[in-house]
Biopython code that builds the backbone (N, CA, C, O; Angstrom):
import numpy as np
from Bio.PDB.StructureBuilder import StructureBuilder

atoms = [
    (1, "UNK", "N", (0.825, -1.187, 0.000)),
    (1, "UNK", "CA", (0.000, 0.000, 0.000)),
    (1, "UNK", "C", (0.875, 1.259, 0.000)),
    (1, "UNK", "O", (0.629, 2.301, -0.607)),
    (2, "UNK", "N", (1.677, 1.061, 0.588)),
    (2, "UNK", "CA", (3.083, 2.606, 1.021)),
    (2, "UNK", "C", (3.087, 3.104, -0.963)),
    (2, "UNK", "O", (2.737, 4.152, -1.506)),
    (3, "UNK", "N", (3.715, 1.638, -1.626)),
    (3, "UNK", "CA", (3.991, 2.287, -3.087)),
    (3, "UNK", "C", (3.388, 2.839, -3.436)),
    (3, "UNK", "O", (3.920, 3.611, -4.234)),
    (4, "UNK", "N", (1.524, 3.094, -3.241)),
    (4, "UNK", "CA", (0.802, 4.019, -3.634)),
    (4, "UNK", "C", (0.364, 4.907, -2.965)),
    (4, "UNK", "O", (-0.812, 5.230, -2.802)),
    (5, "UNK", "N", (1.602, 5.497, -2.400)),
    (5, "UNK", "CA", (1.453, 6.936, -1.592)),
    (5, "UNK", "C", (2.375, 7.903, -2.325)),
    (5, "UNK", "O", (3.152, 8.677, -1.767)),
    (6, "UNK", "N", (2.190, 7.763, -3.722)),
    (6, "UNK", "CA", (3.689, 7.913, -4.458)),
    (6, "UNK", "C", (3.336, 9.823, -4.460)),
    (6, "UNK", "O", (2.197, 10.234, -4.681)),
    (7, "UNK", "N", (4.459, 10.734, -4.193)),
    (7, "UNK", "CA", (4.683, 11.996, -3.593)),
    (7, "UNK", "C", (3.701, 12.446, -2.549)),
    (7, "UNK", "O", (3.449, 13.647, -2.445)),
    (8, "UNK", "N", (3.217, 11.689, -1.886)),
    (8, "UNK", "CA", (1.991, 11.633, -0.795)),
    (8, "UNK", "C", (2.830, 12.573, 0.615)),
    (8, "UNK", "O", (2.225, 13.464, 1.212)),
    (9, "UNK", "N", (4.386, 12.143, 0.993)),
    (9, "UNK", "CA", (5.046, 12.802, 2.144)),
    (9, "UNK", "C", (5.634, 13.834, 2.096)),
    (9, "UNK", "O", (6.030, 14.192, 3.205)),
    (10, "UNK", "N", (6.010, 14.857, 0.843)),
    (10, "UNK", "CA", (6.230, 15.388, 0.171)),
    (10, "UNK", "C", (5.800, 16.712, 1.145)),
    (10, "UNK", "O", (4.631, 17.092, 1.210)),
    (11, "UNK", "N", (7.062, 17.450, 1.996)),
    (11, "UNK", "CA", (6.720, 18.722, 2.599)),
    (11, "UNK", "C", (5.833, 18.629, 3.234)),
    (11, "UNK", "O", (5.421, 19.784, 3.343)),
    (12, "UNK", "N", (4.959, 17.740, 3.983)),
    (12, "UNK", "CA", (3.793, 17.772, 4.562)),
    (12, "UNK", "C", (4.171, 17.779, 6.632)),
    (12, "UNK", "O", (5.085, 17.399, 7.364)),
    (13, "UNK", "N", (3.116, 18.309, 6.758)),
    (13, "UNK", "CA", (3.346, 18.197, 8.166)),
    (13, "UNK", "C", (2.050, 16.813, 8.744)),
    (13, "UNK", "O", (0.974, 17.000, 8.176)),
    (14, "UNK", "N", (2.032, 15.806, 9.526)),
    (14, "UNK", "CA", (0.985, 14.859, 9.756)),
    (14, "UNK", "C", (0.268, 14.857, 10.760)),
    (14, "UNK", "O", (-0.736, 14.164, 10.930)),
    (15, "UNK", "N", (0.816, 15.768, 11.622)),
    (15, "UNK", "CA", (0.064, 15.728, 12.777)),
    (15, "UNK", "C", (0.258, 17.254, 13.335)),
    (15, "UNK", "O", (1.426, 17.641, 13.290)),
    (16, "UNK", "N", (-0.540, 18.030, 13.769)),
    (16, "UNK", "CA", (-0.506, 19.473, 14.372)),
    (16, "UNK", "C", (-1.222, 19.474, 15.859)),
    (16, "UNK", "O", (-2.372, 19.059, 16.003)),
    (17, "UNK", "N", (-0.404, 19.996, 16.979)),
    (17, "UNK", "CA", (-0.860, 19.992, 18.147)),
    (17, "UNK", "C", (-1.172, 21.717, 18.327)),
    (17, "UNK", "O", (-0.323, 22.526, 17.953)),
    (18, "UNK", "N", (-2.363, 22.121, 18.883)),
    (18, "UNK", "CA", (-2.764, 23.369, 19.040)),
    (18, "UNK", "C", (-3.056, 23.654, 20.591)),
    (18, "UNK", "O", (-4.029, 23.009, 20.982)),
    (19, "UNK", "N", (-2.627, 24.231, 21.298)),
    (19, "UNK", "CA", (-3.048, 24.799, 22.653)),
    (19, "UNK", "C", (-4.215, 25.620, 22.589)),
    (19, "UNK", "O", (-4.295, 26.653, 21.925)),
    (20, "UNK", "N", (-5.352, 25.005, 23.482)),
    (20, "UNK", "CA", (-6.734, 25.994, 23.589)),
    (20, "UNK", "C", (-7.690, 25.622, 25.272)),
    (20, "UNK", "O", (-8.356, 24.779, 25.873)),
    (21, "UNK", "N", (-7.026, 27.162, 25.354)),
    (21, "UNK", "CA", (-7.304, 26.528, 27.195)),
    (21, "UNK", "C", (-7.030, 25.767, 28.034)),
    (21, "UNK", "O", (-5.896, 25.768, 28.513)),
    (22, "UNK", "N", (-7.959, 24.927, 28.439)),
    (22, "UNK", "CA", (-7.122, 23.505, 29.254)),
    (22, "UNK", "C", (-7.374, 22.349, 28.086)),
    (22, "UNK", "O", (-7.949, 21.281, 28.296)),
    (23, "UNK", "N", (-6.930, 22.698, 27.056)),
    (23, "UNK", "CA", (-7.008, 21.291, 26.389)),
    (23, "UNK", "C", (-5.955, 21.825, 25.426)),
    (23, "UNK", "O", (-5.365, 22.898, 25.304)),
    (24, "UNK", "N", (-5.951, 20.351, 24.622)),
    (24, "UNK", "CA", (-4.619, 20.217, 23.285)),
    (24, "UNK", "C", (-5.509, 20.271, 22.099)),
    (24, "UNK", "O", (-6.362, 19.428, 22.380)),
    (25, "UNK", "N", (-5.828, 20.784, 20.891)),
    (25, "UNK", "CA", (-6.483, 20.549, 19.264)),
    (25, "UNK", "C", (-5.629, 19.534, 18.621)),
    (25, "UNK", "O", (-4.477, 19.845, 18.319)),
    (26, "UNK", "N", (-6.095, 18.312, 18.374)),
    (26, "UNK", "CA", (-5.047, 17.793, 17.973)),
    (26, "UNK", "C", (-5.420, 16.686, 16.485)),
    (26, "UNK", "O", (-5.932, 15.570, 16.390)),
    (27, "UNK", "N", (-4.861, 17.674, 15.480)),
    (27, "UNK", "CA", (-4.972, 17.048, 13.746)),
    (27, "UNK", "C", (-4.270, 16.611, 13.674)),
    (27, "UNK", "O", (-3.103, 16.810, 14.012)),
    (28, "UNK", "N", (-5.054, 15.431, 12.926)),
    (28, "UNK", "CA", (-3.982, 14.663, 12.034)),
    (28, "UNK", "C", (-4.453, 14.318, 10.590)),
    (28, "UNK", "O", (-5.598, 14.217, 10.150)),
    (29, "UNK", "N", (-3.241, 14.164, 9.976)),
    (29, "UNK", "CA", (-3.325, 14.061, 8.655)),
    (29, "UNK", "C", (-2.940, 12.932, 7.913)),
    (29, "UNK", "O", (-1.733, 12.828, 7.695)),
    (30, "UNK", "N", (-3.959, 11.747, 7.315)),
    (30, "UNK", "CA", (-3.730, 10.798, 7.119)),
    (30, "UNK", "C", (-4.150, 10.322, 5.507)),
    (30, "UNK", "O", (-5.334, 10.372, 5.173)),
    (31, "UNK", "N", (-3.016, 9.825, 4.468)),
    (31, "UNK", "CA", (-3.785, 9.256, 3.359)),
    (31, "UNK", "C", (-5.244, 9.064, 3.238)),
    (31, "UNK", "O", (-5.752, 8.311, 4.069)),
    (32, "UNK", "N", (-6.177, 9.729, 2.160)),
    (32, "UNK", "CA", (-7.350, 8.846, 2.101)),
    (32, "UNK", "C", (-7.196, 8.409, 0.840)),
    (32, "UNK", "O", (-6.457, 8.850, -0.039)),
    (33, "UNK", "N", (-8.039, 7.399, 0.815)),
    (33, "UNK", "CA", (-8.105, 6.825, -0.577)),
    (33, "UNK", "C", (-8.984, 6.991, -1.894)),
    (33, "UNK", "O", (-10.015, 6.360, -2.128)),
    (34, "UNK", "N", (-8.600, 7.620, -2.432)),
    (34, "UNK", "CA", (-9.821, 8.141, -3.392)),
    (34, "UNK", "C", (-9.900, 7.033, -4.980)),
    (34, "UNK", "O", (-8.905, 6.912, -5.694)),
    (35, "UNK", "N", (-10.957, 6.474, -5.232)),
    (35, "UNK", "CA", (-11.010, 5.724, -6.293)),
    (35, "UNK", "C", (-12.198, 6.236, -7.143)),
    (35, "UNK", "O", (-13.244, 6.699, -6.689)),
    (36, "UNK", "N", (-11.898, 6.092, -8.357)),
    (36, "UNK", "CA", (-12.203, 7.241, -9.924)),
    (36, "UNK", "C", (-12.849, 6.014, -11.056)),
    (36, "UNK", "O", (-12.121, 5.045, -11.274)),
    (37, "UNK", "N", (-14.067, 6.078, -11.679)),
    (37, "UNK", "CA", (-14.284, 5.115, -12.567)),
    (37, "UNK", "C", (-14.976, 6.359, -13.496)),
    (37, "UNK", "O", (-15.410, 7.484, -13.244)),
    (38, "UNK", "N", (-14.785, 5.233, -15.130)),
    (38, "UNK", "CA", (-15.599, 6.117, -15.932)),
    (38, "UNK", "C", (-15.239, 7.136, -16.556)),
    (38, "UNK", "O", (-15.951, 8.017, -17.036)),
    (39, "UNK", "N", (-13.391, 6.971, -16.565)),
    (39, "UNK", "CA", (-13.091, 8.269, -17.465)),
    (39, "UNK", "C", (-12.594, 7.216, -18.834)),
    (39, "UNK", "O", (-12.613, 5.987, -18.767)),
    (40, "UNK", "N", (-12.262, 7.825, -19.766)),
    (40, "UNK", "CA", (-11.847, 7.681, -21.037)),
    (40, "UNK", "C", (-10.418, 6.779, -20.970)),
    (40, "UNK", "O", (-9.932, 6.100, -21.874)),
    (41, "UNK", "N", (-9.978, 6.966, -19.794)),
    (41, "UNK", "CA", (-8.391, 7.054, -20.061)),
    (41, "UNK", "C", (-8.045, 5.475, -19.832)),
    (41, "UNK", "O", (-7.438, 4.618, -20.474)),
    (42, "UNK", "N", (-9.078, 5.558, -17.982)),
    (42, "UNK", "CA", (-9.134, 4.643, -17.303)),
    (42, "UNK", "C", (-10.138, 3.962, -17.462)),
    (42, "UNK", "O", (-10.855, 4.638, -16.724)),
    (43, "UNK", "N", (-10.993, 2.940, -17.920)),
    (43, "UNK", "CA", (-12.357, 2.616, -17.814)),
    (43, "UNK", "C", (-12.690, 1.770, -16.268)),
    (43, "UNK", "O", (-13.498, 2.039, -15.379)),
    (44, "UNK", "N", (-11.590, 0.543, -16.417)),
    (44, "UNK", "CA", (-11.806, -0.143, -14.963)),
    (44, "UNK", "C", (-11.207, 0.855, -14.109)),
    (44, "UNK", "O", (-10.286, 0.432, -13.410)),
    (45, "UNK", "N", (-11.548, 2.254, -13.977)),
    (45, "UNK", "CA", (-11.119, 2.921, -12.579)),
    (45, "UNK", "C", (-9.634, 2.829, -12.034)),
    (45, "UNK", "O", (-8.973, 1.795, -11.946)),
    (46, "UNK", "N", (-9.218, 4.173, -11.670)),
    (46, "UNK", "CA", (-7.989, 4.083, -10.853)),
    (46, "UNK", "C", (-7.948, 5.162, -9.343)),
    (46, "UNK", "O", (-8.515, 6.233, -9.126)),
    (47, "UNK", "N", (-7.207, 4.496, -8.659)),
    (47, "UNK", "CA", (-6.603, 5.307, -7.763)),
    (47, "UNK", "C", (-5.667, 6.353, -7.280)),
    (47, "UNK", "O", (-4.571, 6.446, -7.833)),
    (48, "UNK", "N", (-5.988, 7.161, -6.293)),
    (48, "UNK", "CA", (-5.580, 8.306, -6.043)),
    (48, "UNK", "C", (-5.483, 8.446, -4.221)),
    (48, "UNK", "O", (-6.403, 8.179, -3.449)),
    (49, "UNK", "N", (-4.127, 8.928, -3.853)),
    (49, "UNK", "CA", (-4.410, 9.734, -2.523)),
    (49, "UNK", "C", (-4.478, 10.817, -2.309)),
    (49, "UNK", "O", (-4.013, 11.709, -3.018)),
    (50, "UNK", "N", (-5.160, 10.970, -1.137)),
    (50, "UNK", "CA", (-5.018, 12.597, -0.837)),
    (50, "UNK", "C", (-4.894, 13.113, 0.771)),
    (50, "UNK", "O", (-5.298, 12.510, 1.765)),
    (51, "UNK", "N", (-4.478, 13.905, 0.733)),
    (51, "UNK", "CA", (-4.361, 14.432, 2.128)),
    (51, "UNK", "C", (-5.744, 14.686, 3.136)),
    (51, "UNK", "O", (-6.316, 15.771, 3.036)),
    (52, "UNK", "N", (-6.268, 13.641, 4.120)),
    (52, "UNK", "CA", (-7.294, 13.937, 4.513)),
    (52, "UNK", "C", (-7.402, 13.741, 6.430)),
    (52, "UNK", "O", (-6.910, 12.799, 7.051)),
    (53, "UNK", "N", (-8.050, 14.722, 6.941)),
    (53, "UNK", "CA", (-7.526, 15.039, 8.033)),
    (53, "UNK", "C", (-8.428, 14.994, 9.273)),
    (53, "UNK", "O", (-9.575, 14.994, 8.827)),
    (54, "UNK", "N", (-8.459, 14.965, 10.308)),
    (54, "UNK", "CA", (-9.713, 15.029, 11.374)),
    (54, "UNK", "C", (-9.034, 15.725, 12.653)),
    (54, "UNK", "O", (-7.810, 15.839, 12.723)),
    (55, "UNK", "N", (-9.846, 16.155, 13.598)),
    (55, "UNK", "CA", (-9.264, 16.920, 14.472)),
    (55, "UNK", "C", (-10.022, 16.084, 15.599)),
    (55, "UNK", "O", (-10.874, 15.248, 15.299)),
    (56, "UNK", "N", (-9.717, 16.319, 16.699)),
    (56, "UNK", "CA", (-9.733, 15.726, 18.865)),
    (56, "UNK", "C", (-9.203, 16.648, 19.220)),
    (56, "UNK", "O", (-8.132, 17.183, 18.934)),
    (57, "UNK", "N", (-10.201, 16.910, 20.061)),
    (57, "UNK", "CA", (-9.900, 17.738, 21.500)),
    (57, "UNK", "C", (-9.578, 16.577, 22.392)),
    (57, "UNK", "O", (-10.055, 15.442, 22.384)),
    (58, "UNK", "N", (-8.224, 17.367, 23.533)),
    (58, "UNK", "CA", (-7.673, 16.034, 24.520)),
    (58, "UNK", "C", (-7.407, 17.128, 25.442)),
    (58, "UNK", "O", (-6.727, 18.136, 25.247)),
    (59, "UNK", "N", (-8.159, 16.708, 26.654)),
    (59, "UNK", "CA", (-7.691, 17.530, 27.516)),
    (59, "UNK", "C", (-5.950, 17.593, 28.145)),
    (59, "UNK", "O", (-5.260, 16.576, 28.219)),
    (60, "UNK", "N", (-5.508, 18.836, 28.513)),
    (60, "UNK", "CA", (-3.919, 18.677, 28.608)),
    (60, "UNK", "C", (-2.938, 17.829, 29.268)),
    (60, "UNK", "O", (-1.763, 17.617, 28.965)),
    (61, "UNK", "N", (-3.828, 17.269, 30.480)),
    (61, "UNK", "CA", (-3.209, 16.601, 31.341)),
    (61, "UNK", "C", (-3.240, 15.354, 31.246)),
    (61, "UNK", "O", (-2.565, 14.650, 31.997)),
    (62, "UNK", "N", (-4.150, 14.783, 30.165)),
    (62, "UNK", "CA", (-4.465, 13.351, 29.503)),
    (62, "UNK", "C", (-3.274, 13.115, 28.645)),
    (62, "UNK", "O", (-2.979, 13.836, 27.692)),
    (63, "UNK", "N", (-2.419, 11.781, 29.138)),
    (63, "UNK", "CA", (-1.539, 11.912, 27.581)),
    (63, "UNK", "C", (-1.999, 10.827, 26.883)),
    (63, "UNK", "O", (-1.516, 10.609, 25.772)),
    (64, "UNK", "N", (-3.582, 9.481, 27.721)),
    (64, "UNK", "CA", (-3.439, 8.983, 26.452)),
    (64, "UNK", "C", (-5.002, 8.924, 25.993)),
    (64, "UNK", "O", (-5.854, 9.375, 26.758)),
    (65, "UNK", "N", (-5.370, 8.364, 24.734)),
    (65, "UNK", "CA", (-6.562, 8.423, 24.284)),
    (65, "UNK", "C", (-7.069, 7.684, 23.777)),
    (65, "UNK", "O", (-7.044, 7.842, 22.556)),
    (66, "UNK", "N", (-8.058, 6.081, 24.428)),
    (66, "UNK", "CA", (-8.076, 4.909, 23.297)),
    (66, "UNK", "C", (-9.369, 4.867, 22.732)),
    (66, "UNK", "O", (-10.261, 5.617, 23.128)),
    (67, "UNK", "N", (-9.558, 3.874, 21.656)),
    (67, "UNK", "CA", (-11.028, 3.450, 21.151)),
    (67, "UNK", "C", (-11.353, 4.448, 21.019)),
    (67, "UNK", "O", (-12.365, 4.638, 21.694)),
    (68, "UNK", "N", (-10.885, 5.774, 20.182)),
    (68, "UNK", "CA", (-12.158, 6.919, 19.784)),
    (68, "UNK", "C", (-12.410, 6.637, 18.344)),
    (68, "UNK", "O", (-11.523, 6.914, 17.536)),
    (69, "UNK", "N", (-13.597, 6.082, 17.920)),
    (69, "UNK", "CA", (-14.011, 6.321, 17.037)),
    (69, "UNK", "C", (-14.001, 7.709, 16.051)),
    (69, "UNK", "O", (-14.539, 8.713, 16.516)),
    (70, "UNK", "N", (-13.492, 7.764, 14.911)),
    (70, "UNK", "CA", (-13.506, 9.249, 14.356)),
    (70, "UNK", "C", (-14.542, 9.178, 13.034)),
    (70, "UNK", "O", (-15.254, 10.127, 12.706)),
    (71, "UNK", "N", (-14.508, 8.053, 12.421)),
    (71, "UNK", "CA", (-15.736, 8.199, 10.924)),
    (71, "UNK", "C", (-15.810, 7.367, 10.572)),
    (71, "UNK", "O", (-15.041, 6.686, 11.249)),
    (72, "UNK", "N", (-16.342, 6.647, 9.725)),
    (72, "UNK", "CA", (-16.447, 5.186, 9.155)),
    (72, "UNK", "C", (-14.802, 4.550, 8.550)),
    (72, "UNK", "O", (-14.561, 3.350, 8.421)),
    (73, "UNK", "N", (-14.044, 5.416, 8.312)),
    (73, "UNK", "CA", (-13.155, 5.011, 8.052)),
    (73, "UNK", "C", (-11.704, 4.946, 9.040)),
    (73, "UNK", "O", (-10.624, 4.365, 8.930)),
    (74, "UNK", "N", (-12.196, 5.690, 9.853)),
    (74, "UNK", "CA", (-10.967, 5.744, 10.881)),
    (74, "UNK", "C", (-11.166, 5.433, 12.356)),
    (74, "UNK", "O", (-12.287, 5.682, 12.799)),
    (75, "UNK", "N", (-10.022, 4.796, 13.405)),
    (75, "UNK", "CA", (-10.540, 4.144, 14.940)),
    (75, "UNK", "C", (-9.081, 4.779, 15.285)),
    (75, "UNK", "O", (-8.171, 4.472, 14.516)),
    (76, "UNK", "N", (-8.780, 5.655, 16.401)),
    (76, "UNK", "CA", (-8.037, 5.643, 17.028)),
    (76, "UNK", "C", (-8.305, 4.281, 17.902)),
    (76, "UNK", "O", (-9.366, 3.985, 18.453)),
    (77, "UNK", "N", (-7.253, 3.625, 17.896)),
    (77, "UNK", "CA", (-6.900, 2.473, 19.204)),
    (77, "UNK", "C", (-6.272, 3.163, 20.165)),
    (77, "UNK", "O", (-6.713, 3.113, 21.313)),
    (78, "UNK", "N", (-5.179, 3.894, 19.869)),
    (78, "UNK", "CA", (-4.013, 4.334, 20.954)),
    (78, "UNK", "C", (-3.680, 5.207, 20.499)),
    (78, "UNK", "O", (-3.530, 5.184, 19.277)),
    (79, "UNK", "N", (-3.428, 6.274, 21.152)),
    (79, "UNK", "CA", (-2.663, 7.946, 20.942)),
    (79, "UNK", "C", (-2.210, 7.982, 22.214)),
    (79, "UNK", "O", (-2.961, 7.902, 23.186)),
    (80, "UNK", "N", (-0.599, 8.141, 22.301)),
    (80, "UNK", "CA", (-0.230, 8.621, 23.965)),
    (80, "UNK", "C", (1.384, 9.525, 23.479)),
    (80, "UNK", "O", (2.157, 9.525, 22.521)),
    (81, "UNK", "N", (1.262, 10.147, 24.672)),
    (81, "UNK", "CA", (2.880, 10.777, 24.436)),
    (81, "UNK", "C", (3.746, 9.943, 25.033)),
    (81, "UNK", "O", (3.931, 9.518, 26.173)),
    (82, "UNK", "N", (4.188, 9.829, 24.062)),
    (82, "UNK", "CA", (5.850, 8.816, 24.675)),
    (82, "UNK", "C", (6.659, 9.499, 25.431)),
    (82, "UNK", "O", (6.950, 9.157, 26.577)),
    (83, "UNK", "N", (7.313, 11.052, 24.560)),
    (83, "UNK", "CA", (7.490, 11.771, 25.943)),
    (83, "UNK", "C", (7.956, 13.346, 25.497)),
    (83, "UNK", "O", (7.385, 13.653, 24.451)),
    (84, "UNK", "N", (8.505, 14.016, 25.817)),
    (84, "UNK", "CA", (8.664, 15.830, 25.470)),
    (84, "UNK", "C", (8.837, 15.850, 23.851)),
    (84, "UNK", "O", (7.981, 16.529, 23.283)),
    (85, "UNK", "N", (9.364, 15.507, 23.392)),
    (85, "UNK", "CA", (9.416, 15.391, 21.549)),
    (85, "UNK", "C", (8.550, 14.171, 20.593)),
    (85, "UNK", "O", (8.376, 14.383, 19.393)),
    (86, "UNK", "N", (8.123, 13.112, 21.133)),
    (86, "UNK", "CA", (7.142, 12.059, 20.717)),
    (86, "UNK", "C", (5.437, 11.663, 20.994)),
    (86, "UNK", "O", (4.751, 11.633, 22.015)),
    (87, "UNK", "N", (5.182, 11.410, 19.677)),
    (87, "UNK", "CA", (3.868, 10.464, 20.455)),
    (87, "UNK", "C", (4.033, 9.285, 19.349)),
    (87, "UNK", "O", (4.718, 9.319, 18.327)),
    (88, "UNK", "N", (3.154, 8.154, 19.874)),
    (88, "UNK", "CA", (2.723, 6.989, 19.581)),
    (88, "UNK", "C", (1.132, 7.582, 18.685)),
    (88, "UNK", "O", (0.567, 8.601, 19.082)),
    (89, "UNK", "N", (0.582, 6.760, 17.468)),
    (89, "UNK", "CA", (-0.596, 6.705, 17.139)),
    (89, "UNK", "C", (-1.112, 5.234, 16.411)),
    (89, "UNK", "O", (-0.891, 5.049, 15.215)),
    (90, "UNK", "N", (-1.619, 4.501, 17.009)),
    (90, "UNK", "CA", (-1.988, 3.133, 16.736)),
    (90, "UNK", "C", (-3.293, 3.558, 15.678)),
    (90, "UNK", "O", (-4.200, 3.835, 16.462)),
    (91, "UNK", "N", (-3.632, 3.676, 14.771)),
    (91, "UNK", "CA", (-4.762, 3.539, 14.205)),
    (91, "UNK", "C", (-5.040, 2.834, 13.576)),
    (91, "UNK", "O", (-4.246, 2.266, 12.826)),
    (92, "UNK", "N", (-6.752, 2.500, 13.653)),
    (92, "UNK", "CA", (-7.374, 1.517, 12.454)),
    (92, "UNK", "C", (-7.901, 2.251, 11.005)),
    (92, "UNK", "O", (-8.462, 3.329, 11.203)),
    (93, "UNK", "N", (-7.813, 1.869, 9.723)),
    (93, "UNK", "CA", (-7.639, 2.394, 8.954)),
    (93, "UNK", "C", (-8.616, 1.916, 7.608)),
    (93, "UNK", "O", (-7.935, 1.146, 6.930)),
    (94, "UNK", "N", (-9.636, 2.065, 7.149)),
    (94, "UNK", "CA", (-10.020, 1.336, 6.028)),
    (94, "UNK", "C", (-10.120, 2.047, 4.981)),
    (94, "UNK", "O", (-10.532, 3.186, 4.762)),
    (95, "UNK", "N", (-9.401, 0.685, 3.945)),
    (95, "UNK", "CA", (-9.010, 0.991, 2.586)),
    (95, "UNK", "C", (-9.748, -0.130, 1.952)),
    (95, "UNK", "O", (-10.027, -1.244, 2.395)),
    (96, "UNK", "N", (-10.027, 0.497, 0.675)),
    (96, "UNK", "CA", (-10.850, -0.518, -0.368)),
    (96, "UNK", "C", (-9.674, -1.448, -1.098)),
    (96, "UNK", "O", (-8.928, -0.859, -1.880)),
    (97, "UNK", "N", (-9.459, -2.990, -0.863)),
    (97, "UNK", "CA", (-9.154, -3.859, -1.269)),
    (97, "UNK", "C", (-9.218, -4.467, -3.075)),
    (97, "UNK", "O", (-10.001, -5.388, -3.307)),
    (98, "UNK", "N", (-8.517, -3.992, -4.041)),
    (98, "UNK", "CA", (-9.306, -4.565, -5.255)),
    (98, "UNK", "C", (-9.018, -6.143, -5.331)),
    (98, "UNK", "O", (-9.848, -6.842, -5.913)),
    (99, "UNK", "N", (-7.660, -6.843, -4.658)),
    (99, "UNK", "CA", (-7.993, -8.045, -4.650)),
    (99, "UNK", "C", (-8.884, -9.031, -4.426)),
    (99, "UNK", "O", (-9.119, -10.083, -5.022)),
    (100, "UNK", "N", (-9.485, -8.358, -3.166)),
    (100, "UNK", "CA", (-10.537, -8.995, -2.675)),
    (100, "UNK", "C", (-12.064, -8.428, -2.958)),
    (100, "UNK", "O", (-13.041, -8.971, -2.441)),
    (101, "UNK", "N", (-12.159, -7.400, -3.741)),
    (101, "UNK", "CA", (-13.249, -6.684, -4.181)),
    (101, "UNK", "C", (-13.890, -6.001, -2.711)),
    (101, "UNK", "O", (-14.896, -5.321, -2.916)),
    (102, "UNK", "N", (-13.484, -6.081, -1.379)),
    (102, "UNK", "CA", (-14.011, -5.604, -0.267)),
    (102, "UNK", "C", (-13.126, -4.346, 0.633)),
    (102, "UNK", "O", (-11.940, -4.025, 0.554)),
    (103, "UNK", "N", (-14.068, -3.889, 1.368)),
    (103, "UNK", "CA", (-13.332, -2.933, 2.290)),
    (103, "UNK", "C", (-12.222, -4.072, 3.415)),
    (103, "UNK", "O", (-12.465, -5.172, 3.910)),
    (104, "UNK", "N", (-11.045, -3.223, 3.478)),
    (104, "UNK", "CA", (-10.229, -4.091, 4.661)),
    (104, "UNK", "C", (-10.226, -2.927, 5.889)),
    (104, "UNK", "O", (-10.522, -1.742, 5.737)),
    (105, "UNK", "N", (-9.887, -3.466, 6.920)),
    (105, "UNK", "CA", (-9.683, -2.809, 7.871)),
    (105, "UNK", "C", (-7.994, -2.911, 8.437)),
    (105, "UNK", "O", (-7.716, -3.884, 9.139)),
    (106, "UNK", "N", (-7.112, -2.094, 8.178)),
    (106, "UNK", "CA", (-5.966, -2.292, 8.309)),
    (106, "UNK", "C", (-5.317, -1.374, 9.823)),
    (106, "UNK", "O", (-5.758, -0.263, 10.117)),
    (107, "UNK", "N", (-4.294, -2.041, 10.598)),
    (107, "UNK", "CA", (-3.927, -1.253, 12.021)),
    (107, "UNK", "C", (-2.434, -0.684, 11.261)),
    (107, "UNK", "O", (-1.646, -1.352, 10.592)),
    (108, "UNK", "N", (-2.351, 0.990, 11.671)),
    (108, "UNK", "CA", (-1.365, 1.647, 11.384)),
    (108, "UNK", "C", (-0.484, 1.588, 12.645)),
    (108, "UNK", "O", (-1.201, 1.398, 13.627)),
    (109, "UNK", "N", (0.817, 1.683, 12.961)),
    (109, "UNK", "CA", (1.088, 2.050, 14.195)),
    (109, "UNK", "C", (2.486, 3.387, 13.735)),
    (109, "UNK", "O", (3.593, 3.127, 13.266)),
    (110, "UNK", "N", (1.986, 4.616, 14.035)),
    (110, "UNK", "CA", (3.009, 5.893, 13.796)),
    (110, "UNK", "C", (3.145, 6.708, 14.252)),
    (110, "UNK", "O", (2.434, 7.709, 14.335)),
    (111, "UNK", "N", (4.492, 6.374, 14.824)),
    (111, "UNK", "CA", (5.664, 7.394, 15.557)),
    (111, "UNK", "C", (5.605, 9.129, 15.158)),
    (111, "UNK", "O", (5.942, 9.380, 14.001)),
    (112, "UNK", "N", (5.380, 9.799, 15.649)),
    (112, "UNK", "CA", (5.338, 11.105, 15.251)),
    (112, "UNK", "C", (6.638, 11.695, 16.185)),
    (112, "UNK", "O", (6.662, 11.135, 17.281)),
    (113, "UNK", "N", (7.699, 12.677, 16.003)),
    (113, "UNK", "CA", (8.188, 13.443, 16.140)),
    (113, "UNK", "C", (8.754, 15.305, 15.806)),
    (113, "UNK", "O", (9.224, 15.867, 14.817)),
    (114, "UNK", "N", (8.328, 15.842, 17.454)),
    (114, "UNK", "CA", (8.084, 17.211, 17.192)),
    (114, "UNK", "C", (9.774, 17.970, 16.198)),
    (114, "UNK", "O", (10.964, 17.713, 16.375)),
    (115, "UNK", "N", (9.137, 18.847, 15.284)),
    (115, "UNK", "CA", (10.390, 19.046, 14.605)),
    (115, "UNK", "C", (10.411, 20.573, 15.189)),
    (115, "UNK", "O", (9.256, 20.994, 15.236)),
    (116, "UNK", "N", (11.206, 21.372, 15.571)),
    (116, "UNK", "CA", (11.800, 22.742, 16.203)),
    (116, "UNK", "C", (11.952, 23.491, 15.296)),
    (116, "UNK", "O", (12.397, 24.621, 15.496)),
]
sb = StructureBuilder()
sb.init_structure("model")
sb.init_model(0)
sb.init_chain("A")
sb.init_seg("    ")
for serial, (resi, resn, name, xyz) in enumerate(atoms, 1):
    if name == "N":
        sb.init_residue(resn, " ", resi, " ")
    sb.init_atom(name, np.array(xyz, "f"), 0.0, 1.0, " ", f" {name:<3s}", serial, name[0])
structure = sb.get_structure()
């Protein structure tokens, strides 16, 4: 799946932490999968990623956050700070399968580090 993230990391930032009151804003930015049928070029359809993103509020003193459901396509399992420059993000992830003609449900697990 990575090979078809082809210029997908490209200058991007993946995760943004925002201070607001007693809590953290906290985006992230994760491949979605976009699939295209019905043009001229392509008839059996092709694929595309794109930069697609969701935001959590976490209160400040919480560092970790499990089982939050975010949309049909995405499950936080685990978000925690590892520690002053890191976090951990375990996520569940679904992508449309053409081998199997079905949706899969795939577990991400990614290291984020704060850059200065």
């Amino acid at each position: 799946m990575l090979l078809e993230f082809s210029n997908y990391f490209n200058n991007t930032y993946d995760l943004q932490i925002k201070a607001n009151n007693n809590s953290s804003l906290l985006s992230f930015y994760l491949p979605k999968q976009n699939i295209f049928f019905d043009y001229l070029c392509c008839p059996t359809g092709y694929v595309e990623f794109s930069k697609n993103g969701f935001t959590i509020n976490m209160n400040r003193r919480q560092t970790i956050l499990e089982n939050q459901i975010i949309d049909n396509e995405n499950k936080i399992i685990l978000f925690s700070k590892l520690n002053d420059s890191s976090y951990k993000l375990i996520l569940e992830k679904k992508y449309f399968d053409f081998n199997s003609n079905a949706f899969s449900a795939e577990t991400f697990e990614i290291k984020y580090d704060i850059i200065k």
